[in-house]
C-alpha positions as CSV (number, residue, x, y, z in Angstrom):
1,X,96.4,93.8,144.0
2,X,100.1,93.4,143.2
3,X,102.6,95.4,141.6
4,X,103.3,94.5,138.4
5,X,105.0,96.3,135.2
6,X,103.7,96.0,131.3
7,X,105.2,97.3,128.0
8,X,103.8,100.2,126.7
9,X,104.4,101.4,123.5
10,X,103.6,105.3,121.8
11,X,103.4,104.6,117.9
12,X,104.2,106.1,115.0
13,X,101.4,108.5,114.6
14,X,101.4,109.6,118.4
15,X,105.1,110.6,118.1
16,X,104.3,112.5,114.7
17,X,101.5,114.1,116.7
18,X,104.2,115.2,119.1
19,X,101.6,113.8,122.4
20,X,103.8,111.0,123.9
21,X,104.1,113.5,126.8
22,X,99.9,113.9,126.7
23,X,99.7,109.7,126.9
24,X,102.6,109.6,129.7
25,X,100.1,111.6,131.6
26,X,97.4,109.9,131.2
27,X,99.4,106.4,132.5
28,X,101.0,108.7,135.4
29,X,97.6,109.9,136.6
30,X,96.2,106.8,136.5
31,X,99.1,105.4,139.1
32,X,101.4,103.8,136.9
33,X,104.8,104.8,136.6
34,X,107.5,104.8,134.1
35,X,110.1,102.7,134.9
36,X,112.0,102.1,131.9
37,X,111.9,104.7,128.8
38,X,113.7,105.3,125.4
39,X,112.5,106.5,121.8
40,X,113.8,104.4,119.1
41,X,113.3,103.1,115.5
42,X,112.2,99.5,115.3
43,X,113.5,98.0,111.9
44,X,111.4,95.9,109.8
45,X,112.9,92.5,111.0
46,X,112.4,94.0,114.6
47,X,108.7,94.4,113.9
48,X,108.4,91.4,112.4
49,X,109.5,89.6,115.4
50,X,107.4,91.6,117.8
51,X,104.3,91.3,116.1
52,X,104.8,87.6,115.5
53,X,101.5,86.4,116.5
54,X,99.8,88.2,113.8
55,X,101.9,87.0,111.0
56,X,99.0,84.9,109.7
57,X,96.6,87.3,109.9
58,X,95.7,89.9,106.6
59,X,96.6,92.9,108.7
60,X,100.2,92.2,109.6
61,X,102.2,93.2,106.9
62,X,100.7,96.5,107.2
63,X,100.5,96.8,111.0
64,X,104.8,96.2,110.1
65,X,105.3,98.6,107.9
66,X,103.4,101.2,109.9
67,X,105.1,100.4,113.2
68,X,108.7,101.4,111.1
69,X,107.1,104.1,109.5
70,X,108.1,106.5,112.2
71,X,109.8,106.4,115.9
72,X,108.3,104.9,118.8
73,X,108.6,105.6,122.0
74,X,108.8,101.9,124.3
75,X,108.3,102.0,128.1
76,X,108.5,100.0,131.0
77,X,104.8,100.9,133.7
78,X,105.0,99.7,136.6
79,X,102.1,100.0,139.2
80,X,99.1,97.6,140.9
81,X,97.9,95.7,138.4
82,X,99.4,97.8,135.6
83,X,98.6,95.9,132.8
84,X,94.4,95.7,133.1
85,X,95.0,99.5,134.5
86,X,97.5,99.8,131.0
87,X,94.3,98.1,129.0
88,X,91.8,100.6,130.5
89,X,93.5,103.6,130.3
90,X,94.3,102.7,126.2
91,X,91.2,101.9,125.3
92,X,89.0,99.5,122.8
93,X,91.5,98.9,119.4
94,X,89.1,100.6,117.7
95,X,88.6,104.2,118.6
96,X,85.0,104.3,117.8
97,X,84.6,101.3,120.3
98,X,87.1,103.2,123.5
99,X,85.5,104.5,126.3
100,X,85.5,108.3,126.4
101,X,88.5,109.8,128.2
102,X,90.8,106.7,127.3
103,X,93.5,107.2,124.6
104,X,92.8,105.4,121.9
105,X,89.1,107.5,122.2
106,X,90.6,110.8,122.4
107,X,94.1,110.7,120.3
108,X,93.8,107.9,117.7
109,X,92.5,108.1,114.3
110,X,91.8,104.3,113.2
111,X,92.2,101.1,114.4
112,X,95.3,100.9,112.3
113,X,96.9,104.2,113.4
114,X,95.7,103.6,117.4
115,X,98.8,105.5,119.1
116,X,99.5,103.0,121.5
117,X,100.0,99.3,122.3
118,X,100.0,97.5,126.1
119,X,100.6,94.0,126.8
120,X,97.5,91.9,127.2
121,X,99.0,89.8,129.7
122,X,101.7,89.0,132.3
123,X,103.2,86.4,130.6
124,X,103.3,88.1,127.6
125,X,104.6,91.5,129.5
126,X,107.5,89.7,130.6
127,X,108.1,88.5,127.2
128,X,107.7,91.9,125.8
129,X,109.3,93.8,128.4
130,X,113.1,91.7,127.8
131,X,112.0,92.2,124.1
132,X,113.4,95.3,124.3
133,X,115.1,96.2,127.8
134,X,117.8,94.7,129.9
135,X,117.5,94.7,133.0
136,X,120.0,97.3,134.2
137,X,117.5,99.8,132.1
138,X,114.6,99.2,134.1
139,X,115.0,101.3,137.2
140,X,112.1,100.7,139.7
């Protein structure tokens, strides 16, 4: 199994929940560690250009304009195989579809407002990661 790192992100409604440190456990427990780390608004154009790949799809303009509706907390996991362990510990998108004891199961409310997003691949980990770190912010 190799080390690897993801993107992680805590949305809107798990920062209005105040729980980011209750999901930071959960990926710390599980062997992943936070390697990179910062709370931030994402503008509209930002998550426009983040969430690219959905553009054509009826959900996007409101998966936008919830992902700005509130401050997100990005992060850097590093750990063996981090971003199937990432997937696991998050859960199905749909809450009433996640395993019990996974976040999306215990914290989210829909599959709109799911309280977190991980990359669902290297490649596109890579891509995500320098989406929104340098790399003199990612401190292994």
């Amino acid at each position: 199994m190799a080390v690897e790192r993801t993107l992680s992100i805590i949305k809107p409604d798990a920062t209005k929940k105040n729980i980011t440190g209750k999901i930071n456990t959960r990926f710390e427990e599980a062997g992943l560690r936070i390697v990179a780390q910062k709370r931030i608004f994402l503008s509209r154009r930002e998550a426009g250009i983040f969430y690219e790949i959905h553009k054509d799809r009826p959900f996007f303009g409101e998966l936008v304009e919830f992902m700005v509706s509130g401050p997100v907390v990005v992060q850097v996991l590093e750990g063996k195989n981090a971003v199937a362990k990432n997937r696991k510990i998050m859960g199905a998108t749909n809450p009433k579809d996640a395993a019990s004891g996974t976040i999306r199961r215990d914290f989210a409310a829909s599959i709109g407002e799911n309280c977190v997003h991980g990359s669902d691949s290297q490649e596109n980990a890579k891509n995500e990661i320098t989406f929104f770190f340098s790399g003199c912010e990612i401190v292994g």
